[in-house]
C-alpha positions as CSV (number, residue, x, y, z in Angstrom):
1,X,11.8,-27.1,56.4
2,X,11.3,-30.6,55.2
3,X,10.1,-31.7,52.5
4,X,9.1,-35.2,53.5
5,X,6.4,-33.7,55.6
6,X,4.0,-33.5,51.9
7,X,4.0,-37.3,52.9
8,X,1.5,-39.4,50.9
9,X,1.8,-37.1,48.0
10,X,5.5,-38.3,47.1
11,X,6.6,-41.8,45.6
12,X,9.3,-42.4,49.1
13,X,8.5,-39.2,51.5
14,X,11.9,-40.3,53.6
15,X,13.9,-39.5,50.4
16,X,13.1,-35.8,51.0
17,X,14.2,-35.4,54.4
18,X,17.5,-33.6,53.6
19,X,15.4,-30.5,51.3
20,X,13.9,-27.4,52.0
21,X,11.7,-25.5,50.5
22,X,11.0,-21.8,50.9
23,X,9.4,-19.9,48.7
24,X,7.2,-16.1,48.7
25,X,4.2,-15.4,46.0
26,X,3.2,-11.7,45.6
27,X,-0.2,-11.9,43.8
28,X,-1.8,-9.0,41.9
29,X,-5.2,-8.2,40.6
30,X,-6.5,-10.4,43.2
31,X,-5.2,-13.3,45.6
32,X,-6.4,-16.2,43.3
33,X,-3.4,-17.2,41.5
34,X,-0.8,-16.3,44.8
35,X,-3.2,-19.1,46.4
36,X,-2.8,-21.5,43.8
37,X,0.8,-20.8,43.6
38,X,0.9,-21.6,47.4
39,X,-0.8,-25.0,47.5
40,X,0.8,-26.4,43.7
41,X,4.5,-25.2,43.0
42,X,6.0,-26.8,45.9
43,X,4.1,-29.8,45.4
44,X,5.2,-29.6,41.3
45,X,8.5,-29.3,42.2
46,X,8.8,-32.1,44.4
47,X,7.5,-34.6,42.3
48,X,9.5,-33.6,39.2
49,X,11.3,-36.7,37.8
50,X,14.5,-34.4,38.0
51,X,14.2,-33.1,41.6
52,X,16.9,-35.7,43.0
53,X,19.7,-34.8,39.6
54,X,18.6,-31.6,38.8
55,X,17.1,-28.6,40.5
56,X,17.0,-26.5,37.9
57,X,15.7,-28.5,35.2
58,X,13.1,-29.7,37.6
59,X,12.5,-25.6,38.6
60,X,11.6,-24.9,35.2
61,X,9.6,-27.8,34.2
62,X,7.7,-27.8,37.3
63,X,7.3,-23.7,36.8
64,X,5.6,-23.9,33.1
65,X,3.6,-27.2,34.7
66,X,2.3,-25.4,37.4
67,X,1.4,-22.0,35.2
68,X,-0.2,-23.8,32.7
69,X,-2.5,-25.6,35.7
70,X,-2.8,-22.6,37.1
71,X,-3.8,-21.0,33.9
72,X,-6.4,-23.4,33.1
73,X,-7.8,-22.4,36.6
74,X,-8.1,-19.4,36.4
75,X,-9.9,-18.9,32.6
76,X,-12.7,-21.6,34.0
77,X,-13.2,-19.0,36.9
78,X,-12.8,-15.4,33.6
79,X,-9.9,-14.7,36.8
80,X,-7.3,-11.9,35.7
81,X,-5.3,-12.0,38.7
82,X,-1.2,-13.3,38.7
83,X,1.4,-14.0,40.4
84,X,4.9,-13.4,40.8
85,X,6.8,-16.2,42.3
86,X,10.2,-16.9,44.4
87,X,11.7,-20.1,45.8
88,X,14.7,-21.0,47.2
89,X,15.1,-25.1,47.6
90,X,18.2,-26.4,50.1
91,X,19.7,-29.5,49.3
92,X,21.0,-31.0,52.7
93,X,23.1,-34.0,50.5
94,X,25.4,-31.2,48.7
95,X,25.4,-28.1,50.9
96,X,23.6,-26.4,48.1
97,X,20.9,-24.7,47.3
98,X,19.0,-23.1,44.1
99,X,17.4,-19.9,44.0
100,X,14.1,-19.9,41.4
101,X,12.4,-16.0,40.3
102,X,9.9,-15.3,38.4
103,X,9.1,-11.9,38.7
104,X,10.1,-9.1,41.1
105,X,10.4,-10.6,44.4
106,X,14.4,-10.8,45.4
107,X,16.7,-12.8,46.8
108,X,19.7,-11.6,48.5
109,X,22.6,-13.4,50.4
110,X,24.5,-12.5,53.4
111,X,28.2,-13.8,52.8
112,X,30.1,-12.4,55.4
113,X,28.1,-9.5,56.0
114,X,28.0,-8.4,52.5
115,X,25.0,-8.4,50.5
116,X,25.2,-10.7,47.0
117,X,22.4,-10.6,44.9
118,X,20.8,-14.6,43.7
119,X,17.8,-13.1,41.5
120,X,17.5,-10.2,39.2
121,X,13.8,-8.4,38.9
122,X,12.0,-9.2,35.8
123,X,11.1,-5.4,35.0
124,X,11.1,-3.8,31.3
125,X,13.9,-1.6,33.1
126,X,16.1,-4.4,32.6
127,X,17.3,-3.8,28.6
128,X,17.6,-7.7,28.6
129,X,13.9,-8.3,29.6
130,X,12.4,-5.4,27.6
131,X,14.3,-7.0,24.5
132,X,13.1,-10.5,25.9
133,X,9.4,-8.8,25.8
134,X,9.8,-7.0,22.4
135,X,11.2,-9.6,20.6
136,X,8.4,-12.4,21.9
137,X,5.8,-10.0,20.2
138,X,4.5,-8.4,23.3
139,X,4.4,-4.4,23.9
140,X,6.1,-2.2,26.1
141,X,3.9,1.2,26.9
142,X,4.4,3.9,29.7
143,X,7.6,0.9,31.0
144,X,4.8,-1.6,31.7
145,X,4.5,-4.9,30.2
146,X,0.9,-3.9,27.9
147,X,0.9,-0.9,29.4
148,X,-0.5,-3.0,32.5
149,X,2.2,-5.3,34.0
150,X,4.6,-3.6,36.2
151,X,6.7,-7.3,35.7
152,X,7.9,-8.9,32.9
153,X,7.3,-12.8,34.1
154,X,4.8,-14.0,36.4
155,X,2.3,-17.2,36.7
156,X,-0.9,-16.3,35.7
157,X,-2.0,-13.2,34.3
158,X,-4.4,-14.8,31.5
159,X,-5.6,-11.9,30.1
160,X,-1.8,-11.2,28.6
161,X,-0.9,-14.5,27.6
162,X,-1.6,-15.8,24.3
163,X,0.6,-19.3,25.9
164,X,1.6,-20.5,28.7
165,X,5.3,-21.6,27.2
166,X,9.2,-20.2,27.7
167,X,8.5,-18.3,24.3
168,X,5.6,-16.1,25.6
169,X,6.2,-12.6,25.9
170,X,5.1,-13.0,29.5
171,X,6.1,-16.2,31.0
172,X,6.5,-18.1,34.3
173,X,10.0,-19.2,32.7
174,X,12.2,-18.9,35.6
175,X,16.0,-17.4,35.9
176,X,17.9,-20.0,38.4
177,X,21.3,-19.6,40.4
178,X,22.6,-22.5,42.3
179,X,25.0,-21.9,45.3
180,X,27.3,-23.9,47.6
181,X,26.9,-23.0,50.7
182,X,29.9,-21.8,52.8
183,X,30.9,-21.2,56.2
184,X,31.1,-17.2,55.5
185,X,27.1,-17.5,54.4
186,X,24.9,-16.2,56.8
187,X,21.3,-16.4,55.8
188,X,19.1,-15.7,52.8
189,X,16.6,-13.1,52.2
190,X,13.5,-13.4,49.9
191,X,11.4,-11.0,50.0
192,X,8.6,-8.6,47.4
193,X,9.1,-6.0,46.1
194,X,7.5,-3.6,48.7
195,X,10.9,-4.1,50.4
196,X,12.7,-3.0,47.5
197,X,10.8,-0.2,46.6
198,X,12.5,1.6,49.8
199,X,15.3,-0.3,50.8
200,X,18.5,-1.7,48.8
201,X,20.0,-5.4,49.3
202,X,22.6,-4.1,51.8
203,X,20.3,-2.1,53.9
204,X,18.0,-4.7,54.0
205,X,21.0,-7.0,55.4
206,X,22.6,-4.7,57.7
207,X,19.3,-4.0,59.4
208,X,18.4,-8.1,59.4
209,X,21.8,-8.9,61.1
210,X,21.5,-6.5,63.7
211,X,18.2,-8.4,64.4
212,X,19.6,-11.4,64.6
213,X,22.8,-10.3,66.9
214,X,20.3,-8.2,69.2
215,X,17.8,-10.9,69.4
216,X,18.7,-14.0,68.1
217,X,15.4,-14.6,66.6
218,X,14.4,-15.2,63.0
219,X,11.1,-14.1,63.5
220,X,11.7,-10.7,65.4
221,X,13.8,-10.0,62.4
222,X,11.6,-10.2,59.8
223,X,9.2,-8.6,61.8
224,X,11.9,-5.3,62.3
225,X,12.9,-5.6,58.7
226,X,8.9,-5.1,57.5
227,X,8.6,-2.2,60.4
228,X,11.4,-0.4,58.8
229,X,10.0,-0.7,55.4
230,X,7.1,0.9,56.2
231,X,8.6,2.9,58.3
232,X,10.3,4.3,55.0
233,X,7.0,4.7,52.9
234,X,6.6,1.4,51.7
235,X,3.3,1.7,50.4
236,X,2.8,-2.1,48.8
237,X,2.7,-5.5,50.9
238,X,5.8,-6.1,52.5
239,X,6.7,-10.1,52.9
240,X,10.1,-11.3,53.6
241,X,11.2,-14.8,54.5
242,X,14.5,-15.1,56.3
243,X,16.8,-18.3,56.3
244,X,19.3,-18.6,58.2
245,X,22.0,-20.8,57.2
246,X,25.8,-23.0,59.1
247,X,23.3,-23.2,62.6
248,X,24.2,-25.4,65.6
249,X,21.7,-28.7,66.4
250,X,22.0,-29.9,69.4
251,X,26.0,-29.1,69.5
252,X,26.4,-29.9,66.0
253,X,26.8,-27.3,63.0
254,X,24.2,-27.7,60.5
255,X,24.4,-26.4,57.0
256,X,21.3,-24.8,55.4
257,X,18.9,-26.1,58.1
């Protein structure tokens, strides 16, 4: 919720009061690399020379950083396992904030009740990603990545990267969207794909906002959001992280916070 709270590990912590940082990492072949993921990319991203003048310049420098770390990691341990990775960073200063994906994970927004879309899965369904894949050398068999890799980006994964650069056919490269947030914007919703297997982005919205207007907790809605999931035969992990955005402080409308 704030990002000055990494403390001794930035340059001026108090410059990062106004930023957020919230991100989801759905590991695979192991927990390794989602662990990583959990303790470095934040950290990576924070300390980017261009966190302060651009967030998505500093996303994708700080993304290929971290993977390459990461990478380095996990061939010292012979560790196959990966990561997909999705982070959504609030800038208090300008109302906005920038959505980061690699992988499958998704982010939707609630505008007004509608459901928009911020990230796209990185599948070998999408004609863009399988061209992506082919065209970087790598192979596309029975629509997985190798005939393994259910995504087409994701950190880690050593055993199908020959680099850890943009140009790989698998790559932590992410896709960014940056947003200005408006008084019709409700929350945000990041969450794996377990949810997505079962659900679509405006299901998964309807059923969050009726949470929140029974309840009026964040918590009890991500909790009912996962029940329902499963309750539809989700049979992969189910996380979702739920920001809710244009809330009152102490009498005082807040954006993004």
């Amino acid at each position: 919720m704030d990002l000055s709270d990494l403390g001794d590990s930035l340059e001026r912590p108090y410059l990062y009061q106004k930023f957020a940082y919230f991100g989801i990492y759905d590991g695979h072949s192991g927990g390794s690399c989602s662990k990583l993921l959990q303790h470095k990319l934040h950290a990576k991203f924070s300390q980017n020379p261009n966190f302060f003048s651009d967030q998505q310049k500093a996303a994708v420098e700080s993304c290929l950083a971290t993977d390459e770390e990461v990478c380095t990691e996990l061939r010292e341990k012979d560790d196959d396992s990966g990561s997909t990775a999705l982070f959504l960073v609030i800038d208090g200063r300008s109302k906005r904030f920038t959505v980061s994906n690699v992988g499958d994970s998704r982010c939707v927004l609630s505008r007004a009740g509608t459901a928009i879309e911020l990230s796209k899965d990185h599948r070998v369904s999408r004609k863009d990603e399988r061209e992506r894949v082919e065209n970087s050398g790598g192979i596309v068999k029975k629509e997985r990545l190798n005939g393994v890799l259910a995504v087409t980006r994701s950190f880690g994964d050593v055993a199908h990267k020959t680099s850890n650069g943009a140009d790989s056919a698998l790559t932590a490269f992410p896709e960014l969207r940056t947003e200005v947030i408006t008084e019709r914007d409700e929350l945000a919703l990041l969450a794996t794909d377990g949810l997505w297997d079962v659900m679509d982005s405006q299901n998964a919205i309807n059923v969050v906002r009726k949470s929140l207007n029974k309840h009026h907790k964040v918590k009890d809605a991500a909790r009912e959001l996962v029940k329902e999931a499963i309750k539809l035969g989700s049979v992969d992990n189910v996380s979702v992280v739920i920001v809710v955005f244009n809330q009152k402080v102490d009498g005082e409308e807040s954006k993004g916070r």
